[in-house]
C-alpha positions in Angstrom: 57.4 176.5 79.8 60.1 174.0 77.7 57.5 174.2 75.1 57.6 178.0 75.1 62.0 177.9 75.4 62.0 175.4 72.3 59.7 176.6 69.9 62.3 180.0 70.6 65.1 178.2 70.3 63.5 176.1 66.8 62.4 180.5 65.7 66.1 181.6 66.7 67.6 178.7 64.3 64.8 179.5 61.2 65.9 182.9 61.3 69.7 182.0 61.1 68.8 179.5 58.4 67.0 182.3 56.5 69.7 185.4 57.0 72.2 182.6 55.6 74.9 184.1 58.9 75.5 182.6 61.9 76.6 184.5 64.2 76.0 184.8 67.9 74.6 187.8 67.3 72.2 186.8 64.7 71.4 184.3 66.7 70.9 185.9 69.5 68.7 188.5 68.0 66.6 185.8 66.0 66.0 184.4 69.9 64.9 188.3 70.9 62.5 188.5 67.8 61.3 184.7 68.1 60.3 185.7 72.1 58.7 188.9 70.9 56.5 186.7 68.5 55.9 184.2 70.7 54.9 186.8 73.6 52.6 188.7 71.5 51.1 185.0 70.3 50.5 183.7 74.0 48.7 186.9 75.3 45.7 184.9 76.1 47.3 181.8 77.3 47.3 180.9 80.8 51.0 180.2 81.0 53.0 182.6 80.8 55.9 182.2 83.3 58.2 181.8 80.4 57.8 185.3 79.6 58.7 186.4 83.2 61.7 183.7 83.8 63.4 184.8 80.2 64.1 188.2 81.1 64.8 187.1 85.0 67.4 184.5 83.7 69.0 187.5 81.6 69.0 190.0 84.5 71.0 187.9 87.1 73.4 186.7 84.7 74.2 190.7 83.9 74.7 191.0 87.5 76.8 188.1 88.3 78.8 189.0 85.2 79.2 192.6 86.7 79.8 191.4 90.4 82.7 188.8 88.3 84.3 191.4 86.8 84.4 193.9 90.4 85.9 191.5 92.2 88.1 190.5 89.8 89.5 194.3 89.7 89.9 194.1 93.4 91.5 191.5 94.2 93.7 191.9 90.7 94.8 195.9 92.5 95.0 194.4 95.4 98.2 192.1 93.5 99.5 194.2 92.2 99.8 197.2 94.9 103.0 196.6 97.4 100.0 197.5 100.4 97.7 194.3 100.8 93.7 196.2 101.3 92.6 192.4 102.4 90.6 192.5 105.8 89.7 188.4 106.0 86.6 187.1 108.4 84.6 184.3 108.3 80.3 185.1 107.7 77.6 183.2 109.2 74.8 183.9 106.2 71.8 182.4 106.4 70.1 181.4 103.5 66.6 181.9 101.9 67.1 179.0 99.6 65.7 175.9 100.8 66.2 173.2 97.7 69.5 171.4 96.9 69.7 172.9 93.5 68.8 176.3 95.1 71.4 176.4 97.8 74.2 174.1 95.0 73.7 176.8 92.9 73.7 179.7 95.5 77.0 178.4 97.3 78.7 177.7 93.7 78.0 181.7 92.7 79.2 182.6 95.5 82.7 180.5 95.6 83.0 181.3 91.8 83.1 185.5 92.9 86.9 185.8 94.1 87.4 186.5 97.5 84.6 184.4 98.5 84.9 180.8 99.6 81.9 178.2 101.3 83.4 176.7 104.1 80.8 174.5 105.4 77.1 174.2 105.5 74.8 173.4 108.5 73.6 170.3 109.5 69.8 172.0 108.8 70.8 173.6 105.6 69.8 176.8 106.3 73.1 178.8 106.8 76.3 179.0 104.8 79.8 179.9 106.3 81.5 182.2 103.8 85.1 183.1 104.1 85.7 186.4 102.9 88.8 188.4 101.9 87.8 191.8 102.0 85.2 192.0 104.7 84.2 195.4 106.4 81.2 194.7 107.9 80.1 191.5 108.2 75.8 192.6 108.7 76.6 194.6 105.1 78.1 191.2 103.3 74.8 189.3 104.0 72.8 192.2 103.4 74.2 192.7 99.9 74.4 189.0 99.1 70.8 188.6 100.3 69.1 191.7 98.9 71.9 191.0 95.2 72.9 187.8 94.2 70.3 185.1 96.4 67.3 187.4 95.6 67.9 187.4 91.8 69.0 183.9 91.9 65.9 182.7 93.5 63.6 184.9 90.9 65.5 183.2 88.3 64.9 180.1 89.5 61.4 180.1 91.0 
């Protein structure tokens, strides 16, 4: 699979050396055609999780760009309105990660998305306690957080 990501990356810089521009945009397109050739190239190879992980990778970082900017609004109206809309608990969420770089990263998306803070984590490592500013129903927070942003972390990452 880091075979597969560098020769893209080594396709995505010989097609920025051959359009004479760079630009993310060129580059990011000559990384789009270079993983089109190399998909087409590798469609009798045995390994082909590179090809699955890529567009996985791609798809949560959409969505935890999207969930960023939503909260960001939120809490941002919630400033600047003279009526505060916040509705604080505390979450017991367990987890479905079970590595340390699973549940690092999981915990660090989560403090990153404002309104959300990790309090603590259990001695077992299986649940996180999540402060939340605008909480309406707890059983709907893990819900969405399990079902959104664990569920397309861990298809990133596995």
């Amino acid at each position: 699979m880091i075979k597969q990501f560098l020769m893209n990356l080594l396709l995505s810089f010989i097609w920025v050396a051959l359009t004479g521009s760079m630009y993310y945009t060129n580059f990011l397109f000559g990384f789009l055609l270079g993983f089109t050739i190399l998909w087409i190239m590798s469609r009798n190879d045995g390994d082909r999780r590179y090809f699955y992980k890529v567009p996985r990778i791609v798809s949560f970082v959409f969505y935890f760009l999207f969930q960023m900017i939503k909260a960001n609004v939120q809490v941002a109206y919630d400033v600047m309105t003279p009526r505060y809309f916040m509705r604080p608990g505390v979450v017991r969420y367990p987890m479905n990660a079970r590595t340390e770089m699973e549940i690092n990263l999981l915990s660090m998306m989560i403090s990153l998305t404002p309104g959300t803070l990790i309090l603590d984590i259990s001695e077992d490592k299986k649940t996180l306690y999540i402060h939340v500013m605008y909480l309406d129903d707890p059983k709907k927070f893990v819900q969405e957080t399990k079902t959104g942003l664990e569920r397309r972390l861990l298809e990133a990452l596995r």
